[in-house]
Steps between C-alpha positions, in 0.01 A plus 500: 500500500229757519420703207525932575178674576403737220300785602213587294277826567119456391237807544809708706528206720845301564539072544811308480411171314639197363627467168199399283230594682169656309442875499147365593652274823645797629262748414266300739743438758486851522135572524475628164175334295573449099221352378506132302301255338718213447728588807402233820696451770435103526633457178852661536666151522641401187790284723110307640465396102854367476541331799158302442496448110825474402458104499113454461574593098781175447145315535363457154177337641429846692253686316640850648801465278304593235446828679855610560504728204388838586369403755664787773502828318709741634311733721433870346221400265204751637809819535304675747788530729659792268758618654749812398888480573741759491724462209285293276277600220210287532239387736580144658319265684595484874463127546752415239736748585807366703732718691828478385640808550379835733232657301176792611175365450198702431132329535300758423473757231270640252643293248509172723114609597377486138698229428310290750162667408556378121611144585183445706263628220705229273396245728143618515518538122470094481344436839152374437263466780248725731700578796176459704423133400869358550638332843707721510342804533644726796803311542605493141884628454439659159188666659671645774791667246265619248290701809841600624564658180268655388423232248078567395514545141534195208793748254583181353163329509345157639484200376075487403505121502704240725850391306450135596260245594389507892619178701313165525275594822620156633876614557600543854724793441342733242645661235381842354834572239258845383614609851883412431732712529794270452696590793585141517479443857322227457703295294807577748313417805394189377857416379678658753301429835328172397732323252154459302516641147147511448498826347786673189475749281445497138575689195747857489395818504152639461379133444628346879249343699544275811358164446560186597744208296271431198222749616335268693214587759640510838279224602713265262844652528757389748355798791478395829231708581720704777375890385844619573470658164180656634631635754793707280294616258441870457179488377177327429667267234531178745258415772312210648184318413236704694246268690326774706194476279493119537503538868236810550258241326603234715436758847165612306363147462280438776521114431878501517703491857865708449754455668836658509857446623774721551864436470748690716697678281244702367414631814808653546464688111152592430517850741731599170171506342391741718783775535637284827886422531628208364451237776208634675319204605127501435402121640230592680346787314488304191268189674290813584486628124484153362175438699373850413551407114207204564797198572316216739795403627869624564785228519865502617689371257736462795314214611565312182893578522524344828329228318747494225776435743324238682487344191817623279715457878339117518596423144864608570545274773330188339745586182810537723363205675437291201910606419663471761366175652293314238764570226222608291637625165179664383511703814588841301730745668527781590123564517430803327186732622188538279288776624600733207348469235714725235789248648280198415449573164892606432617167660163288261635714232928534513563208727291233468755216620425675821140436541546212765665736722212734568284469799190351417352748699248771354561852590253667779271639254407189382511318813285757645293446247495109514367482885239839422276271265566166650589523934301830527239451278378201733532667831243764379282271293603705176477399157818537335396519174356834606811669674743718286849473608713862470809548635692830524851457374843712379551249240360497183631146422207412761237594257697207262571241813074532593427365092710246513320219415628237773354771790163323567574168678175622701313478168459836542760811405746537753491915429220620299671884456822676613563845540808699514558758774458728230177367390347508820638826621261617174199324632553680864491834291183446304336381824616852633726386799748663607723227617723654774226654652296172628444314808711204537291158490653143533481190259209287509527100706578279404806641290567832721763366667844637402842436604838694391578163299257590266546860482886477409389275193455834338910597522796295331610246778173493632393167476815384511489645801142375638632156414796524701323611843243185432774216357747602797244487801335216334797297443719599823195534758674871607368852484646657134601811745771251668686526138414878392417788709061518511532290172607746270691250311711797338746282302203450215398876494639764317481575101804358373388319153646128605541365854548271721512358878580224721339376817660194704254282700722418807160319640180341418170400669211265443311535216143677553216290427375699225822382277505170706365366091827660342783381736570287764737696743788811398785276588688536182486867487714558854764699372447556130535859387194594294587730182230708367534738190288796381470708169252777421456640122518190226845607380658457865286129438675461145851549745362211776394297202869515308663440890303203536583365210904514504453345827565855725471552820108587477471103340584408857159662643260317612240778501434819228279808515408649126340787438434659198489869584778703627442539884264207479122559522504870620698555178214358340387542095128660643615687756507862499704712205758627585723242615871568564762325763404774814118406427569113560726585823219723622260230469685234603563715853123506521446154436773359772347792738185344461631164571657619834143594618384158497429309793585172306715502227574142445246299223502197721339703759234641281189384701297514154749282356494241782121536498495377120681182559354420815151525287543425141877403423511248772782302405738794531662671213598313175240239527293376242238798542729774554684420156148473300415873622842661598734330264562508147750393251628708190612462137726605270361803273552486099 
């Protein structure tokens, strides 16, 4: 039965709502602004916490349970979102205020004004830091209040030296705590979205901090590398490793060639950077800037997805293969993707019986990077020990995959640097372009060659997706369209945390030559029904992970897309802050209007791609060379 509307009346304005909803919810769902710290809407989801750790803590192998204490503070900690209500004495903080009865609402007032104005010069009071030298600066949260308010004086002072000890440089995600304002966003995002635990909080009162389980560096804790926490905090206290410097040396060396590739979905954020809408695609502007910045080259990373699925989609049908008619037990199944990195170090880390059921398959970056110092390095007579590698991602796990130390089967570095949208969106700005504003330019040969395959990599579903068109019209010898209308195959889109989808192969046809090495004819998969799964955000994984094991109906898959961010790629840990659930639709609609543009949007008709086995991976995909340069195999992490 449904619960009675109560009506609540906020600034003179009336709303019927439903029993325990926030002053704060329904201030905003009336246009009214309250100001918060602490407050985001990504991480109003308690139910998300219970539903996916409620059974990862009856492991007492699982180094999160040692997190579960404290770990999700109740929201209200930074009390800017002051609110008065009629009948009460005291000021009370809108996000933790439930309606349970019809009350009047007032959000602004002299004393709620000075209220606000005080609590900010707390904060600053043990902020640390030159606003000028953080990463920060301009998009900072606390910055943005304290201008709002009039905040320009120290009344309580500043700290004149940092509280604690600056990060180990090496760290992927950096911590500043003298830039903490314990909001504790962080912590819940990484419990709450990623099922992680990398990060708690310590101590009561004026002596809490956010650390990590024993105070460990991030480098050694159980992080993932995913910069969802990044991308929730308020101020400068997180961020990412910064590699500009590393790569303006690289561009100034005149001995060096640098090279670049960009991945799709920051093309669809980086105009955020620039006072654009989110999902204003900037594709073609950016090869412009990115050649105006001193890069040699500019690479699709689009090219090296539709490489991935040649060689992920060929690995799934020798495995189902090796299953289904050799009986082969070691034959893992379902096949679980590996082109995120944040989700390769989860599964290394949390699931290690697992391991066999990964793709061998690197992820485009790396494959991209593979055939740049090896296939193209020999077409143009360049010595690869004097080509830098960069690729552009939204990932700052990326920065983590390119060190890894099995990433040179070249004998070279796969990726020498990464940057995140954010990072490069800094370089455009002290090169003085104004990126909406330039000519378009295309990719350079022999990697300019896109398709929407490789674009949709950037969305949940995406490759998923990509694999799908190739596998079907590979396997069945039909156009894709014949099953689902222009080959939107919608039943893998969407942002629901866990899916799935079925696809019955009523026919097959001969096997192309280029997989004649894999499998002799498609016989035995007339009429089986293919059943592919798909996850985005590591605590949707932790709820694939638990299915699997009790023997669910996602054990009976025989093919799994992970991705560690929520909304996949374009969701990314580097892409631009802020980040909320209308910012990931919005660029998702750009990335899957981009792939509609596209004259080919199928990887196995990616002329580059055909090119490259014609001329250097001759015996097709998964042969002996493709697996020393494309493939790799992973470990379980300490």
């Amino acid at each position: 039965m449904t619960s009675e509307l109560i009506t609540v009346t906020i600034d003179g304005k009336e709303l019927q709502v439903s029993p325990g909803t926030t002053v704060l919810e329904a201030a905003r769902k009336l246009g009214i602004h309250v100001p918060t710290l602490c407050h985001h809407d990504d991480l109003c989801a308690e139910a998300l916490y219970s539903q996916t750790t409620s059974k990862m803590h009856e492991d007492t192998s699982d180094p999160r349970k040692h997190a579960e204490s404290g770990m999700l503070s109740t929201p209200s900690s930074c009390r800017l979102c002051l609110v008065e209500v009629e009948g009460l004495a005291k000021l009370h903080a809108s996000c933790a205020l439930p309606i349970h009865n019809p009350m009047t609402v007032r959000t602004t007032s002299t004393a709620i004004r000075h209220a606000r104005h005080d609590i900010l010069e707390l904060m600053m009071s043990e902020h640390y830091g030159d606003c000028f030298a953080c990463p920060r600066n301009g998009t900072c949260e606390l910055q943005g209040l304290c201008r709002d308010y009039g905040v320009t004086s120290n009344s309580f002072g500043r700290p004149e030296k940092p509280l604690f000890d600056y990060a180990d440089p090496e760290n992927i995600i950096q911590r500043d705590m003298n830039k903490c304002i314990l909001c504790r966003r962080c912590v819940r995002m990484c419990a709450l979205y990623q099922g992680v635990y990398a990060l708690t909080t310590e101590g009561r009162g004026d002596h809490s901090r956010i650390s990590t389980f024993m105070g460990r560096e991030m480098k050694d804790a159980w992080c993932i590398n995913c910069g969802q926490c990044i991308n929730r905090c308020p101020t400068g206290a997180l961020s990412e490793r910064d590699d500009t410097e590393a790569v303006w040396r690289a561009i100034e060396d005149p001995d060096k060639i640098v090279v670049i590739q960009t991945a799709p979905a920051p093309r669809a954020a980086i105009g955020e950077c620039f006072d654009c809408e989110p999902g204003t695609p900037l594709t073609f502007q950016m090869n412009t800037a990115l050649r105006r910045c001193g890069f040699d080259k500019v690479f699709d990373t689009n090219f090296s997805a539709d490489l991935t699925i040649m060689e992920e989609g060929s690995e799934l049908l020798s495995r189902l293969y090796k299953a289904v008619v050799l009986k082969d037990n070691s034959a893992a199944l379902p096949q679980f993707t590996s082109c995120s990195p944040g989700w390769i170090k989860f599964i290394e880390t949390f699931y290690p019986q697992y391991l066999p059921n990964l793709s061998s398959a690197k992820s485009p970056q790396q494959m991209m990077g593979a055939v740049v110092k090896t296939y193209f390095a020999e077409k143009n007579g360049w010595d690869p020990s004097k080509i830098v590698s960069v690729s552009l991602m939204p990932c700052t796990a990326k920065k983590f995959e390119a060190g890894r130390p099995e990433m040179d089967a070249s004998g070279y570095r796969d990726i020498d640097y990464v940057l995140t949208t954010r990072e490069l969106s800094r370089m455009f700005k002290q090169t003085g372009l104004d990126l909406p504003k330039l000519e378009k330019s295309e990719f350079d040969d022999p990697f300019g060659t896109p398709t929407g395959s490789g674009v949709i990599f950037g969305a949940t579903g995406g490759v998923m997706e990509a694999a799908l068109r190739t596998v079907i019209e590979i396997v069945t010898g039909e156009k894709v369209e014949t099953l689902f209308d222009k080959a939107d195959i919608m039943p893998v889109r969407g942002f629901d945390g866990v899916r799935m989808a079925e696809v019955t192969i009523k026919k097959v046809g001969p096997v192309p030559a280029i997989l004649s090495h894999l499998v002799p004819d498609f016989d035995w998969l007339k009429g089986v029904t293919l059943k592919v799964g798909l996850a985005h955000g590591t605590a949707n994984a932790i709820r694939v992970m638990q299915d699997i094991a009790e023997g669910g109906p996602l054990s009976t898959c025989h093919f799994i897309e992970f991705m560690a961010c929520p909304g996949g790629c374009l969701g990314g840990g580097g892409q631009p802050i802020p980040t909320d659930k209308e910012i990931r639709a919005a660029r998702a609609k750009a990335i899957y209007s981009e792939d509609e543009h596209y004259q080919v949007r199928k990887s196995h008709e990616n002329e580059d791609v055909l090119r490259i086995y014609k001329e250097f991976f001759k015996e097709g995909p998964c042969s002996h060379k493709s697996h020393e340069l494309l493939h790799t195999h992973y470990k379980e992490r300490a």
